[in-house]
KEGUNU-649893 format. One record per residue (C-alpha): residue number from 1; x, y, z. Coordinates in Angstrom, 3 decimals. Layout:
<rs>
NUM/X/Y/Z
...
</rs>
This chain:
<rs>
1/-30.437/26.496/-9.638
2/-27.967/25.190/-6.812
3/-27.161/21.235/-7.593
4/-27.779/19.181/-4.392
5/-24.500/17.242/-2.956
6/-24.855/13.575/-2.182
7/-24.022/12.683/1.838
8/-20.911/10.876/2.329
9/-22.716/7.883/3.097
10/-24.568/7.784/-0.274
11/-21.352/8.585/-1.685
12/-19.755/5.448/-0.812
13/-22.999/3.527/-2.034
14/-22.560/4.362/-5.404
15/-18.507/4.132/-5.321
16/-16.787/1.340/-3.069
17/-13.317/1.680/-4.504
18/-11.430/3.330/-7.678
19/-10.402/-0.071/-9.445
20/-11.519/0.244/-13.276
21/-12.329/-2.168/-15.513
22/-9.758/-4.860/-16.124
23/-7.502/-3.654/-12.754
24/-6.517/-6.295/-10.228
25/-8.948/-6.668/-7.142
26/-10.033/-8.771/-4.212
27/-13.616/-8.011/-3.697
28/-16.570/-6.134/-5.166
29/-15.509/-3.131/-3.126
30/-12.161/-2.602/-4.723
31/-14.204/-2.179/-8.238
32/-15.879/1.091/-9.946
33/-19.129/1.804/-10.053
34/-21.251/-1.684/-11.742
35/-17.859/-3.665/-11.548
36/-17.570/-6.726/-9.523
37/-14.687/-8.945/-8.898
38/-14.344/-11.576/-11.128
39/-12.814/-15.110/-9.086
40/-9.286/-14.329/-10.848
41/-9.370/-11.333/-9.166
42/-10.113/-8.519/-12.381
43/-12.777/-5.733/-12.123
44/-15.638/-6.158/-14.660
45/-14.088/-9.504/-16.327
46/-12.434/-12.647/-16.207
47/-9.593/-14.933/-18.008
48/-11.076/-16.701/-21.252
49/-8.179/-18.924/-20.839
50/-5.049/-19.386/-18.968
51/-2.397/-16.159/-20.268
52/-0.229/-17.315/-22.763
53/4.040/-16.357/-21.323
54/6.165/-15.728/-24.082
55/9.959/-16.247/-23.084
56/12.985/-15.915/-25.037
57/16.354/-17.220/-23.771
58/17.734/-14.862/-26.200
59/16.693/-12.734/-29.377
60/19.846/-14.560/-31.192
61/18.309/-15.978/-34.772
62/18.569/-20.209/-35.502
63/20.953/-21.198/-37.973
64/20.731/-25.475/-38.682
65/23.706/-26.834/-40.964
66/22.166/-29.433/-42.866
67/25.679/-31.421/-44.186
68/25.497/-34.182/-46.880
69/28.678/-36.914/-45.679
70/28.184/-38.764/-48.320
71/30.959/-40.985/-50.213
72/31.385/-38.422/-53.002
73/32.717/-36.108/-50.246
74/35.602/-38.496/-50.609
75/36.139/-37.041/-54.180
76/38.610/-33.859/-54.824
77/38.273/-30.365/-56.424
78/41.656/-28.905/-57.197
79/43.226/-31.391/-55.152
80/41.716/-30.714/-51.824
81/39.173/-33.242/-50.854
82/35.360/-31.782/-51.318
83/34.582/-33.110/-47.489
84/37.927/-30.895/-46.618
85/36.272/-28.080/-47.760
86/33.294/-28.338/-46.523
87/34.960/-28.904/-42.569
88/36.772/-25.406/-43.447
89/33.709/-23.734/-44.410
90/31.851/-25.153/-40.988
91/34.809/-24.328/-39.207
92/34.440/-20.496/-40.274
93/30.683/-20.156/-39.483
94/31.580/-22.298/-36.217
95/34.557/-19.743/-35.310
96/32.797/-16.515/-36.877
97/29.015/-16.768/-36.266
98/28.965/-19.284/-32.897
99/28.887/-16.463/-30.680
100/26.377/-14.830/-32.180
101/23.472/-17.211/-33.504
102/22.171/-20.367/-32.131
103/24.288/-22.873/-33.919
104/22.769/-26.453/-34.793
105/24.057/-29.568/-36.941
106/22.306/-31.997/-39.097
107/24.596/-34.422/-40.535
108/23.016/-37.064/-43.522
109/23.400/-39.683/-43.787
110/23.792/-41.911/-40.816
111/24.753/-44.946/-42.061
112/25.437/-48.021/-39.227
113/29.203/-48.656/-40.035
114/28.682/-51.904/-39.100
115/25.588/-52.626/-41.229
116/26.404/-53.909/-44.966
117/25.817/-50.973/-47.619
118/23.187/-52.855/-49.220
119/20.891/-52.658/-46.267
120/20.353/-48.797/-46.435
121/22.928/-46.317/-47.588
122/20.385/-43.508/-47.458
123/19.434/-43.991/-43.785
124/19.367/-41.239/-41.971
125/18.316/-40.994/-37.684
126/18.869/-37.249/-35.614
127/20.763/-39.443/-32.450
128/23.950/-37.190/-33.705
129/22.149/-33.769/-34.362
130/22.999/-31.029/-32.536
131/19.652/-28.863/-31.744
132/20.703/-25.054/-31.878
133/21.576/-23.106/-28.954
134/24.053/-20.030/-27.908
135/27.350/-20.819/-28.081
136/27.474/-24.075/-29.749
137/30.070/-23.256/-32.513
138/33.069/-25.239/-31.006
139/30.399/-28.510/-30.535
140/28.797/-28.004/-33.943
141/32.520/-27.954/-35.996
142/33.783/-30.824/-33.837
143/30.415/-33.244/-34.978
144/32.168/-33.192/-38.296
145/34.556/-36.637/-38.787
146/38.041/-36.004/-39.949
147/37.248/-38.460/-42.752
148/34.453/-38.471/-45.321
149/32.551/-41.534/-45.305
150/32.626/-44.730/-46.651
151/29.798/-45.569/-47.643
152/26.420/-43.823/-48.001
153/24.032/-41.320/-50.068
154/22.607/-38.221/-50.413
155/19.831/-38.467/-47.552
156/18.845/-34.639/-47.492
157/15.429/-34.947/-47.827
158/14.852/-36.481/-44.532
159/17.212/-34.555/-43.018
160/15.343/-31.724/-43.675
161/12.251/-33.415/-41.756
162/14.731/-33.886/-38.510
163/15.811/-30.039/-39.136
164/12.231/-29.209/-39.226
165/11.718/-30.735/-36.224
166/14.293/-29.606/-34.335
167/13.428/-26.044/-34.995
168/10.107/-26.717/-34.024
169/10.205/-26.572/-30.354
170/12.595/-23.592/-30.209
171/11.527/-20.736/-27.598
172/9.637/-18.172/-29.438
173/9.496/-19.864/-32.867
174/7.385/-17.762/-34.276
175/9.070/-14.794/-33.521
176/12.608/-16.115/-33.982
177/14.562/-15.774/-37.502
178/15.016/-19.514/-38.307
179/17.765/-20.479/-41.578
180/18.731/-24.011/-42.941
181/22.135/-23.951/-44.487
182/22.220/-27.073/-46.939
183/25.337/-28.027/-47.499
184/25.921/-30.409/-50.289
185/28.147/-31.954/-53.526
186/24.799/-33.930/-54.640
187/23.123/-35.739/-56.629
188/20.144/-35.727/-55.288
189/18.418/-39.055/-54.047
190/17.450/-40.793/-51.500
191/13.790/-39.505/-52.320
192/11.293/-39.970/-49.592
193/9.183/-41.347/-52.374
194/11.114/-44.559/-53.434
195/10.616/-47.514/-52.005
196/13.190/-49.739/-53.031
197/16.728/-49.544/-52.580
198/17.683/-49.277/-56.434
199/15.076/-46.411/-57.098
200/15.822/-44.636/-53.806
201/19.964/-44.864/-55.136
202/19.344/-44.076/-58.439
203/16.447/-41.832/-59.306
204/16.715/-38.240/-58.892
205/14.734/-36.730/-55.637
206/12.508/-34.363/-57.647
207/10.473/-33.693/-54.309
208/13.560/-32.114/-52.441
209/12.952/-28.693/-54.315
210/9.142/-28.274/-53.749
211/9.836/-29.685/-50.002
212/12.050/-26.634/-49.536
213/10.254/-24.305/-51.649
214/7.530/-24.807/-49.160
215/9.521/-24.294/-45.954
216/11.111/-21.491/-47.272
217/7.505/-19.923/-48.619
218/5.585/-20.814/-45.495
219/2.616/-18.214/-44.967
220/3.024/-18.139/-41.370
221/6.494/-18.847/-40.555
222/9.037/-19.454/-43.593
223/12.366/-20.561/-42.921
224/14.615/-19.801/-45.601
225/17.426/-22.511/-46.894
226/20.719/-20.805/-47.933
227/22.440/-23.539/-50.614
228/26.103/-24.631/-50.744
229/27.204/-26.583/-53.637
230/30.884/-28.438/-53.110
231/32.048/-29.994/-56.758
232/29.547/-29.301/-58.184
233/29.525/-29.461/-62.070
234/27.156/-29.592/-65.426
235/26.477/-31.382/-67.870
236/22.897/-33.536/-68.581
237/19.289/-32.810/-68.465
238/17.236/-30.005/-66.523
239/16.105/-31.959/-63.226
240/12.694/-33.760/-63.653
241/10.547/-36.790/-62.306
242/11.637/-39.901/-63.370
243/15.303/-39.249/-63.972
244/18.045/-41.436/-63.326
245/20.803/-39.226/-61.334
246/23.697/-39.852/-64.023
247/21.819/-38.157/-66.218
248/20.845/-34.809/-64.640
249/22.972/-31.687/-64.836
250/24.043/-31.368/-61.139
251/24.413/-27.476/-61.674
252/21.070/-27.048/-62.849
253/19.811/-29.155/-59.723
254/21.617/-27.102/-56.925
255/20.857/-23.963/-58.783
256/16.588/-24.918/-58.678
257/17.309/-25.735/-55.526
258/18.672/-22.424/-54.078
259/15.742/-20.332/-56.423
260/13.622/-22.733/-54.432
261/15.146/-21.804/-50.818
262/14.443/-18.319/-51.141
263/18.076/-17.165/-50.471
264/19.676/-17.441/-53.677
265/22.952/-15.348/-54.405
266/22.294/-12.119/-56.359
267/24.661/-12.515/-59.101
268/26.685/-15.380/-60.188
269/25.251/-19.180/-59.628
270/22.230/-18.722/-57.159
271/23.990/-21.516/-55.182
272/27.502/-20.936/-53.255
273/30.546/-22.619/-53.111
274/33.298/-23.012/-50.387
275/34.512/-20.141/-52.196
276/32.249/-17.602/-51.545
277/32.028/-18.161/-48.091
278/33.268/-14.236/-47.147
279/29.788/-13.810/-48.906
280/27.713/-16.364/-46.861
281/28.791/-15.350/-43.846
282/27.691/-11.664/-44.950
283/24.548/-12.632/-45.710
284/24.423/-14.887/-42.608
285/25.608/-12.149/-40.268
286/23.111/-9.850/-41.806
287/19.832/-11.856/-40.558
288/18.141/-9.890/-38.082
289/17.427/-10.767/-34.276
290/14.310/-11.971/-32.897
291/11.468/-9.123/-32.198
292/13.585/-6.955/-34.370
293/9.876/-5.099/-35.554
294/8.396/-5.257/-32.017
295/5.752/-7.268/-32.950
296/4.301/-10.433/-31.777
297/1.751/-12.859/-33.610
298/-1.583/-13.522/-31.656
299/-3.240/-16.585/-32.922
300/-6.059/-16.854/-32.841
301/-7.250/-13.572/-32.900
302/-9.004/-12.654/-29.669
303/-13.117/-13.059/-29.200
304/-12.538/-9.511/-27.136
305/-9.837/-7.768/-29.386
306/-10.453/-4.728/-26.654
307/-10.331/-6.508/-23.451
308/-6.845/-8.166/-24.772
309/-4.072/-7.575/-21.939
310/-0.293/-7.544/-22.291
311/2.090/-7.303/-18.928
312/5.221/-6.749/-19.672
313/8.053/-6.664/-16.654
314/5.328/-6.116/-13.734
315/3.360/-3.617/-16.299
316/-0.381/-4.446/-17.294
317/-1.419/-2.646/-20.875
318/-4.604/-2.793/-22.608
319/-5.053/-1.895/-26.477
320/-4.024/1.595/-27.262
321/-5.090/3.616/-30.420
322/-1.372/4.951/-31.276
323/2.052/4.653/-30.215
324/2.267/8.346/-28.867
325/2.985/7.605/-25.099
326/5.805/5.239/-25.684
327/3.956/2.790/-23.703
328/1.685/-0.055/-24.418
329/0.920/-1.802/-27.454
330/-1.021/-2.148/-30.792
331/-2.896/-3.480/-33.063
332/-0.955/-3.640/-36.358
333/-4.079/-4.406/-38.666
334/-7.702/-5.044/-38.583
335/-7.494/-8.715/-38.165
336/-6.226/-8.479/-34.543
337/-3.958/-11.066/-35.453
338/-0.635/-9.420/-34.560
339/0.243/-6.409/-31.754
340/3.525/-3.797/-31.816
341/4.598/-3.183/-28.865
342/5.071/0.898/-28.309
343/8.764/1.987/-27.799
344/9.500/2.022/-24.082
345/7.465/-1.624/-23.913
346/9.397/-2.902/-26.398
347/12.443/-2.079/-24.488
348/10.958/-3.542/-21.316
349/10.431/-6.687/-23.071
350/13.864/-6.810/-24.810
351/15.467/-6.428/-21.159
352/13.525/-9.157/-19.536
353/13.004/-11.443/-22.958
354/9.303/-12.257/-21.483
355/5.995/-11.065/-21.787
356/2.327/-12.497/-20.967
357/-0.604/-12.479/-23.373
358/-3.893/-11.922/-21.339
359/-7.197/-13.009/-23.036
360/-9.960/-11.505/-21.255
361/-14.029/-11.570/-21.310
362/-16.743/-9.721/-19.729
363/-17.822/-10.880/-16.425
364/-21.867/-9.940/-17.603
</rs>
């Protein structure tokens, strides 16, 4: 039986043009068979929302230095002041790591030299932070004074809030290694719980280690906190609510608080000292760039996990089942919450830092 060939006219009723589904268009006749052209100009669908752009200046990791100037700094260890040591170890991750992470500064507290101590020795304001960037090493070691201060406490729990919230608005966050490097001779106070002047000088801050256990165990992005202890010596109490400072073992304190930061050292104290910075800067140096696992978060997870669209330098890619062409993207898991990127893609997006996220629907 001999099949019957359509006419070229009937031809062209049944196909107008060789767009598929989800290609670029300017009319119904650019679009497959059943496809129209959707007002943004896509065969067979249109944008759910506007495309997300994802931009990265650079896939350098964030590294804040949260420094205590408090008086004590004006104390010595060994006969070298504690605040010398701590502008030599800054001065080392300044020279060593400026180049190659985006350096930022948090120095607590902030004390008005002109205001009397007993107005507010623990407060603390970010009008002298430095928010991290590339190449800020030089800016970041000369924030720190030549002198320790004069006057003033141990305000570390809100500067961790103005950390936190400098990091916040960073290109990428998500995708972007973030690490607070606390830097401190303690005791803790200041607590953002006290209310007084007396309790907020004397009591213990019991909330600073949950407050970075939960930044540093934060399901969607944690931020670890790396702890440096300067002076720091035992003797007292395990660290508890309702303890007077004088009477909690410092050691224990800095050591809960770098179990708590998630980046304690392996052997030895879990905190480090000035002299173990060879080791800190290891451990620094060894955090990993940005995209380093070529994936990228989507959130939330798209109505139309198939229709999902990624361009990457010019390059339009819809879901793929595998990784086999070198080209496209992935879903990672069945939640359609995160996409890898497929080899050559990757690449793409590592040379141009920027990608678009296209959520798409069906036009019908």
């Amino acid at each position: 039986m001999h099949r019957r060939l359509l006419a070229p006219a009937l031809l062209a009723a049944c196909f107008t043009g060789d767009a598929l589904e989800g290609e670029p268009c300017k009319a119904d006749a650019d679009c497959g068979p059943d496809l129209t052209c959707s007002e943004q100009g896509l065969c067979g669908e249109f944008r759910c929302v506007e495309p997300e752009s994802l931009t990265l200046e650079n896939f350098a990791p964030d590294v804040v230095l949260l420094v205590d100037y408090a008086a004590t700094m004006r104390l010595q260890v060994d006969g070298t002041r504690r605040w010398d040591l701590v502008r030599a170890l800054v001065g080392r991750i300044s020279d060593e790591l400026g180049a190659t992470v985006n350096l930022g500064i948090q120095i607590v507290p902030s004390v008005d030299p002109e205001a009397e101590f007993s107005q507010d020795p623990c407060f603390t304001d970010d009008l002298a932070a430095i928010a991290p960037a590339a190449d800020r090493g030089p800016a970041v070691f000369a924030a720190l004074e030549q002198k320790p201060a004069k006057t003033g406490e141990h305000a570390l729990s809100r500067g961790l809030e103005f950390v936190l919230a400098a990091l916040a608005p960073r290109p990428a966050a998500a995708l972007r290694p973030q690490v607070i490097v606390l830097i401190s001779d303690g005791p803790f106070n200041c607590s953002l719980v006290g209310s007084e002047k007396y309790s907020r000088i004397q009591l213990f801050d019991v909330g600073i280690a949950a407050h970075v256990a939960q930044i540093a165990a934060d399901p969607v992005h944690p931020i670890p906190v790396y702890v440096v202890g300067v002076g720091v010596t035992g003797g007292g109490v395990p660290p508890g609510p309702e303890l007077f400072i004088d009477d909690v073992d410092n050691d224990l304190a800095f050591a809960e608080l770098a179990e708590a930061g998630g980046r304690a050292r392996p052997a030895g104290t879990p905190y480090y000292t000035p002299a173990d910075a060879d080791e800190l800067l290891a451990a620094l140096r060894a955090i990993p760039p940005a995209f380093a696992d070529c994936q990228v978060p989507v959130t939330p997870a798209p109505v139309y996990a198939e229709r999902l669209a990624i361009t990457v330098d010019g390059h339009t890619f819809k879901v793929a089942e595998t990784c086999a062409q070198g080209r496209g993207w992935r879903y990672v898991d069945a939640t359609h919450t995160r996409i890898e990127l497929c080899e050559a893609t990757c690449e793409q997006f590592r040379a141009t830092r920027s990608l678009t996220i296209d959520r798409r629907c069906p036009s019908g």
